[in-house]
N, C-alpha and C positions, 0 to 999 in steps of 0.2 A: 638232320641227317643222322644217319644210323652210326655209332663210332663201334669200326672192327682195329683191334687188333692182330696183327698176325703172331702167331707161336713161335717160338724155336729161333730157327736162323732165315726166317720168310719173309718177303717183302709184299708189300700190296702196290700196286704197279697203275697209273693209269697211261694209255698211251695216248702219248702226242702226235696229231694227225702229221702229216708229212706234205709241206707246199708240193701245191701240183703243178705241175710243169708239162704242156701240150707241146707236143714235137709236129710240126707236118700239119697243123688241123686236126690229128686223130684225136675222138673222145674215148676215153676208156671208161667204161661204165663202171660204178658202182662193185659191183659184183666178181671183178675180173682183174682188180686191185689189190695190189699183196698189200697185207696190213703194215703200219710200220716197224720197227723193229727200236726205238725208242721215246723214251717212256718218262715222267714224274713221278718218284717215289713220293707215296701219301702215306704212307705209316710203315713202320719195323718190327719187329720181335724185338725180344731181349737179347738172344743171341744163342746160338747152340752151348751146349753143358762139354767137356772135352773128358776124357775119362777119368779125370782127379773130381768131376762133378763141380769144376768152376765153369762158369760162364764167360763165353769169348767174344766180345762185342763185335757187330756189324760195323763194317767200313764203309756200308750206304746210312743214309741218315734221312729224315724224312725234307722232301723240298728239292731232294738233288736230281738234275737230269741223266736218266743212265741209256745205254747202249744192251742191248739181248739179244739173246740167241730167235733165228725165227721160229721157233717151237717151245720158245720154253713158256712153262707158266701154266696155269690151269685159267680158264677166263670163269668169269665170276660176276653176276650183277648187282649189285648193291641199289637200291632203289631205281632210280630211270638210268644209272651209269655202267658201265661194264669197265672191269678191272680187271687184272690179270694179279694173280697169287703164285710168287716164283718163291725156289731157294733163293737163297744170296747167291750162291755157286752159277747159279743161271745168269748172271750182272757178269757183261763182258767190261763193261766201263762205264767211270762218274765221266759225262763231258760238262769241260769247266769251262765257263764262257770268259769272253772278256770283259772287263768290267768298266775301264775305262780307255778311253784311244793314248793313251801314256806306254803303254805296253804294247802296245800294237807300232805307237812311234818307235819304240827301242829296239826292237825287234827288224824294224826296217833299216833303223842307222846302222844295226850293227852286220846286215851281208853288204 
């Protein structure tokens, strides 16, 4: 595989398809499918420069699952995959999974 870097404060984005769920028997084709709107960060920038010329690191990181805007991003094919090339600014949100049912128990004792 080809390794891209993104520049500045950019993320390379692949999206994660979105479970389908058929209401009624209706099929929705293909084509008629809003894309999803979250995504696997697979690589970062460095970070944008701030006017003292430091560098401000991203608060995405590569591996994390995030939430986007449905426009954002330029899409982009890297070999047979298609990727989206966003700012960081365009990352509405990291969703944090849970990791183990310990947290999900605590959570329940405590309403």
């Amino acid at each position: 595989m080809v390794e891209v870097r993104p520049l500045g404060d950019r993320v390379l984005v692949k999206r994660l398809e979105e479970e389908e769920v058929i209401k009624g028997g209706i099929i929705i084709p293909d084509t008629a499918k809003e894309k999803p709107q979250r995504g696997q960060v697979v690589a970062v920038g460095l970070g944008r420069l701030d006017d003292d010329g430091k560098r401000i690191p991203l608060d995405v990181k590569a591996g994390d699952s995030i939430l986007f805007g449905k426009y954002a991003g330029n899409e982009v094919t890297i070999g047979d995959e298609e990727y989206l090339i966003m700012r960081e600014d365009d990352v509405l949100a990291i969703v944090e999974e849970e990791k183990s049912g310990k947290k999900a128990e605590k959570k329940k004792s405590r309403e």
